[in-house]
VMD Tcl script that draws the C-alpha trace (Angstrom):
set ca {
  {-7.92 82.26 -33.20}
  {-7.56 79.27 -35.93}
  {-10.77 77.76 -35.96}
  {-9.67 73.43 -36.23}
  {-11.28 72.32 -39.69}
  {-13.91 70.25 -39.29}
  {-12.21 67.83 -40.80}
  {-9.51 67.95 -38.53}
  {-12.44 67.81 -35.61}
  {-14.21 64.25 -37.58}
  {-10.55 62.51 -38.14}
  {-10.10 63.06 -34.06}
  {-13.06 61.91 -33.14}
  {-14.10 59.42 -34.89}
  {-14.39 55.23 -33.98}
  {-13.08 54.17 -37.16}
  {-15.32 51.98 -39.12}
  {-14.11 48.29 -39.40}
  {-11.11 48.49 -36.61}
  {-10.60 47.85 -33.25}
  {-12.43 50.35 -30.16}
  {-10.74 51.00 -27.02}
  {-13.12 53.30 -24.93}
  {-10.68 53.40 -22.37}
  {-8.38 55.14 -24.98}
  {-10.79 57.82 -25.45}
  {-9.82 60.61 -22.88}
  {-13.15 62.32 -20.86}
  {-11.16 65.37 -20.97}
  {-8.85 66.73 -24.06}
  {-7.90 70.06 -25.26}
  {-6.17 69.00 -28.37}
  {-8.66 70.30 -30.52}
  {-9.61 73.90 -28.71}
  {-6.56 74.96 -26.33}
  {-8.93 77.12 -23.86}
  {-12.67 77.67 -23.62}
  {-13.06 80.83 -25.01}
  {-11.70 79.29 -28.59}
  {-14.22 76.39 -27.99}
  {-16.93 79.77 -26.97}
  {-16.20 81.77 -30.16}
  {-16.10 78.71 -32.55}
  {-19.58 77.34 -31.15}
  {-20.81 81.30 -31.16}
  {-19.67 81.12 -35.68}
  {-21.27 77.57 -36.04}
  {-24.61 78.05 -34.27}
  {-25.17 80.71 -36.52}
  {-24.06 79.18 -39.51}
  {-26.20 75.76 -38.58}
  {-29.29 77.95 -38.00}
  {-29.26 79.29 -42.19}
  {-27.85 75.87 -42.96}
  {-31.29 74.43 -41.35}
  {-33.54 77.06 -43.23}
  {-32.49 76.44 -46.11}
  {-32.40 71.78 -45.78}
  {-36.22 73.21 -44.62}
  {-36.71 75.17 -47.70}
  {-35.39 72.08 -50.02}
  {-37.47 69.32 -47.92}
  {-35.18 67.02 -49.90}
  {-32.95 65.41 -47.02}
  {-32.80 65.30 -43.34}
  {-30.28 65.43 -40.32}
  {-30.16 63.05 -37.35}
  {-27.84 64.18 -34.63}
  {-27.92 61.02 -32.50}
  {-26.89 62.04 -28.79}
  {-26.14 58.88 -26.21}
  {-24.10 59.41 -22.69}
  {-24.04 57.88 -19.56}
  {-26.39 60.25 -17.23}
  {-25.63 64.03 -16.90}
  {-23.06 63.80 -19.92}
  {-24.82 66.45 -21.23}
  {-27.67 65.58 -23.68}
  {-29.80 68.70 -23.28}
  {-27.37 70.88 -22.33}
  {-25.69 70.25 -26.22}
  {-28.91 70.75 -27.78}
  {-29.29 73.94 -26.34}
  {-25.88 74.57 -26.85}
  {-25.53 74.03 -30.44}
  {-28.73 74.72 -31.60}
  {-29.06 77.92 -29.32}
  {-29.25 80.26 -32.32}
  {-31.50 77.87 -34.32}
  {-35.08 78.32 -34.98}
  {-37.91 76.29 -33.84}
  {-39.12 75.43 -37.86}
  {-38.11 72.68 -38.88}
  {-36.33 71.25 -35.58}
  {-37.92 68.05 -34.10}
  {-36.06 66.82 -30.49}
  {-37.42 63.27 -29.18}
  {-36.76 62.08 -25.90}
  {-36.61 58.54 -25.59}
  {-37.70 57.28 -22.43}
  {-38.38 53.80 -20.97}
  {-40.94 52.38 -23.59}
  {-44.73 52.27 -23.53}
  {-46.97 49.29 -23.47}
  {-48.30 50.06 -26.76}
  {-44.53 50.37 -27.63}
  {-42.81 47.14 -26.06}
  {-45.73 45.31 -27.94}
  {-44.09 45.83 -31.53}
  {-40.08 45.49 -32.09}
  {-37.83 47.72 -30.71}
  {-37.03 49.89 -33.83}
  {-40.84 50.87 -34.66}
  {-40.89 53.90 -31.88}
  {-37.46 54.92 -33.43}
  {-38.51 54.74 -37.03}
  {-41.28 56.86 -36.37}
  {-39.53 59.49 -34.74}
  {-36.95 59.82 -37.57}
  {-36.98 63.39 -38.64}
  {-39.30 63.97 -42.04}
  {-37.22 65.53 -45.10}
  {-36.54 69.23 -44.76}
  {-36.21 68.60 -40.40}
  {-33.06 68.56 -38.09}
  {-33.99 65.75 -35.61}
  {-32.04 65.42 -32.65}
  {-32.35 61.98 -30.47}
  {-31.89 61.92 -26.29}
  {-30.41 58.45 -26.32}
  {-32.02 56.62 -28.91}
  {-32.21 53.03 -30.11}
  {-28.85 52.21 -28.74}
  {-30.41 52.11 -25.56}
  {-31.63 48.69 -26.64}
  {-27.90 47.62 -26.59}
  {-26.74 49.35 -23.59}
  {-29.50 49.58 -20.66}
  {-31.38 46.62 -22.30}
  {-28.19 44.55 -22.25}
  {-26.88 45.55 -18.68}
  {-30.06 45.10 -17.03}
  {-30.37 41.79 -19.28}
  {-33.77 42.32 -20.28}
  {-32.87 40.74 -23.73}
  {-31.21 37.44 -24.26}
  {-27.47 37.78 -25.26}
  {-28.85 36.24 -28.35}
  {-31.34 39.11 -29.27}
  {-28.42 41.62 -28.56}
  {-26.14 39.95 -30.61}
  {-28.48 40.27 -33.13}
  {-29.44 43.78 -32.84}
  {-25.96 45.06 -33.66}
  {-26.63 43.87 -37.91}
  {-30.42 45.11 -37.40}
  {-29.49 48.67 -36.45}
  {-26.44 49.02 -38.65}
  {-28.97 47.98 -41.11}
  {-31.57 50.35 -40.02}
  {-29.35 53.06 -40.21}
  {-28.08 52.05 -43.98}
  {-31.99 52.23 -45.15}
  {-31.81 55.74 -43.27}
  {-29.02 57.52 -45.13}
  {-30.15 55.40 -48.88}
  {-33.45 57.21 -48.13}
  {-32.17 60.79 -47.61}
  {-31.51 60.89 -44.07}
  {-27.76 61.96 -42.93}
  {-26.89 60.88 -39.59}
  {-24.60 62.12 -36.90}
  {-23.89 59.88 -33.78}
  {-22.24 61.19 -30.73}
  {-21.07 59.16 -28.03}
  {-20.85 62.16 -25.08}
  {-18.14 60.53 -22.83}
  {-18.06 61.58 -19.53}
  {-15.89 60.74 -17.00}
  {-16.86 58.97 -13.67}
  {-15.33 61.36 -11.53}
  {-17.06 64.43 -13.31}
  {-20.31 62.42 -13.32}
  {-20.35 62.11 -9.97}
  {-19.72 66.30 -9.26}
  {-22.89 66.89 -11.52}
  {-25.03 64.47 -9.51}
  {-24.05 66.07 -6.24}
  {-24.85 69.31 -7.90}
  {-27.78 68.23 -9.14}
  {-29.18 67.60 -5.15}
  {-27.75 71.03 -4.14}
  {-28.67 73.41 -7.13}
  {-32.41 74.25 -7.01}
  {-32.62 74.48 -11.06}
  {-30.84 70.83 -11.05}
  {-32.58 68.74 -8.56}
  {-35.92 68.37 -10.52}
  {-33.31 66.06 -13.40}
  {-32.06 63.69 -9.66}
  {-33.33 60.42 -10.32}
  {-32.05 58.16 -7.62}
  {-32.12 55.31 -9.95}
  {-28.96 57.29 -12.13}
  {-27.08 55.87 -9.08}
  {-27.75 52.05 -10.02}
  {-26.29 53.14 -13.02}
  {-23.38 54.65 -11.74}
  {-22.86 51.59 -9.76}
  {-22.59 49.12 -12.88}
  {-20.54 52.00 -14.74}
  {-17.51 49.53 -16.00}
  {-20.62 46.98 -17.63}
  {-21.82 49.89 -19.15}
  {-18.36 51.20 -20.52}
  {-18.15 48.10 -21.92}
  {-21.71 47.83 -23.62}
  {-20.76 51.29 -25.36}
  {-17.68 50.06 -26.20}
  {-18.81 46.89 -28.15}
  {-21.93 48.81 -29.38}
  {-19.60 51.55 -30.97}
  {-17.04 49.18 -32.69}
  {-19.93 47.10 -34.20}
  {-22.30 49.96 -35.35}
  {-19.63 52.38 -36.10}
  {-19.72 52.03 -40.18}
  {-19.02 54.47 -43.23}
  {-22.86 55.69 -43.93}
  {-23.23 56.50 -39.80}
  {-20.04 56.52 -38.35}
  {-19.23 56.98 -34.56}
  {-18.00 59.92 -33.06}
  {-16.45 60.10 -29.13}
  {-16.78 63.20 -27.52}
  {-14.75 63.94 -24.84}
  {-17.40 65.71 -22.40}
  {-16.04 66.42 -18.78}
  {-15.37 70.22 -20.54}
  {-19.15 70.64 -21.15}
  {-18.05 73.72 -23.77}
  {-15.64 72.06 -25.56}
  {-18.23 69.36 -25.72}
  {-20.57 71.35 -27.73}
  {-18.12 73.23 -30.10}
  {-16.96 69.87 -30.77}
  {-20.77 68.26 -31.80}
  {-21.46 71.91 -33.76}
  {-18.38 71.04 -35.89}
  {-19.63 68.23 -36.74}
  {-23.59 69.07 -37.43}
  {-22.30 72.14 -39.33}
  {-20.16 69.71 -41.18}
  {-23.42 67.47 -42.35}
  {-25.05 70.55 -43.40}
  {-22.14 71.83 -45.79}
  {-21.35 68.47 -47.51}
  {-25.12 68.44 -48.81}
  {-23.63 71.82 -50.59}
  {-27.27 73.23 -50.08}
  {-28.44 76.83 -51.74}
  {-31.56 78.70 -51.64}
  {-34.02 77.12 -53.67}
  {-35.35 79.18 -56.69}
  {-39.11 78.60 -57.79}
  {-38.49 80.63 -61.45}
  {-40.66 83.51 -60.58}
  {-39.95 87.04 -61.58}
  {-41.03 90.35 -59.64}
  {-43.14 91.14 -62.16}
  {-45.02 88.16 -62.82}
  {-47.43 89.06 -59.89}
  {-49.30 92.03 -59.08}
  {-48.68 92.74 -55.10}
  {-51.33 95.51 -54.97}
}
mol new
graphics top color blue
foreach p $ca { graphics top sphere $p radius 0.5 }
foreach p [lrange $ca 0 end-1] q [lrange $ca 1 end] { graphics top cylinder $p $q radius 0.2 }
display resetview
């Protein structure tokens, strides 16, 4: 099989930076980019493996850092592409942070302080469950901020993130787009399938019920905070395989543009006596 180029994967998938976003253009479902599964299998198979010595050796630098940013609508698949793309990767060095609905101690300072400080240190591959977007899509749905203080957040994150990548930190943001059809299959399974029904929370349903003012939170959010130093990419996630091969493209793709080797210290094999 031809294996797309991850550049070919980036160009597909990307929001452009600076230009109009149509989520409805984005399809839920499209096999431009692997024909069948078992391409999408054996090109997720190459790049976990390639990500996990990629990942030893950003740990053995401790120079820069990865983000992989993952936001979707419930049961697009957050966890299931961490263990997916990561699922030959080693526990050094990885650092996964949930975000859930904010603490006391938490909703007492601004928004981006719980964020900041979960922002991998250098040498780690962080991976965010949602992340501070949520402040612009649940927070803005719900209207638990005025549409002043959202308006406003869109500058403060794409500002945040600008400080992030000056300071070392390379960040990959995927928007896992799921269809509302498919959504609604996995929450059925999820009340049926004994391994699934401890992730049913009957409040994913209020969700589902304001799914168009969501839509269009993500699609705002994306065409104002996707820029050139963090750009935006849409995954088309109904095909939870071609989901991940797609995101490992992309995370292998961070790794290989910081054109990392092995570090060498200088010493010699007989500059120590090993006994």
């Amino acid at each position: 099989m031809d294996i797309p180029s991850i550049k070919h994967v980036r160009d597909h998938l990307v929001a452009k930076p600076g230009e109009p976003f149509s989520l409805a253009e984005r399809p839920t479902r499209d096999d431009a980019i692997f024909a069948n599964k078992d391409d999408a299998a054996t090109s997720l198979k190459k790049d976990a493996a390639v990500i996990n010595e990629l990942k030893d050796m950003l740990y053995a630098h401790k120079k820069q850092s990865v983000l992989v940013v993952l936001q979707g609508m419930d049961t697009a698949g957050k966890s299931g592409t961490i263990r997916g793309v990561f699922a030959d990767t080693t526990p050094l060095g990885m650092e996964v942070k949930a975000f859930k609905a904010p603490s006391a101690n938490e909703l007492a300072r601004d928004y981006l302080w719980r964020v900041h400080n979960a922002v991998p240190k250098k040498g780690n591959v962080g991976i965010f469950d949602r992340s501070h977007y949520e402040d612009v899509l649940v927070v803005k749905v719900r209207g638990w901020a005025s549409p002043k203080e959202i308006e406003q957040r869109y500058d403060q994150i794409n500002a945040f993130e600008k400080h992030l990548t000056q300071n070392g930190v390379i960040i990959v943001k995927c928007m896992l787009n799921v269809g509302h059809e498919e959504q609604g299959v996995r929450l059925a399974e999820r009340l049926v399938e004994p391994h699934k029904l401890w992730k049913f929370n009957p409040g994913d349903l209020d969700d589902r019920k304001d799914w168009t003012k969501f839509m269009a939170a993500y699609e705002t959010a994306i065409e104002r905070c996707s820029t050139e130093h963090a750009p935006w990419y849409v995954i088309p996630s109904d095909s939870r395989t071609r989901r991940n091969a797609m995101i490992a493209r992309l995370v292998r793709g961070a790794l290989e543009d910081m054109n990392l080797e092995w570090p060498n210290p200088g010493y010699k094999s007989d500059d120590f006596d090993i006994g």
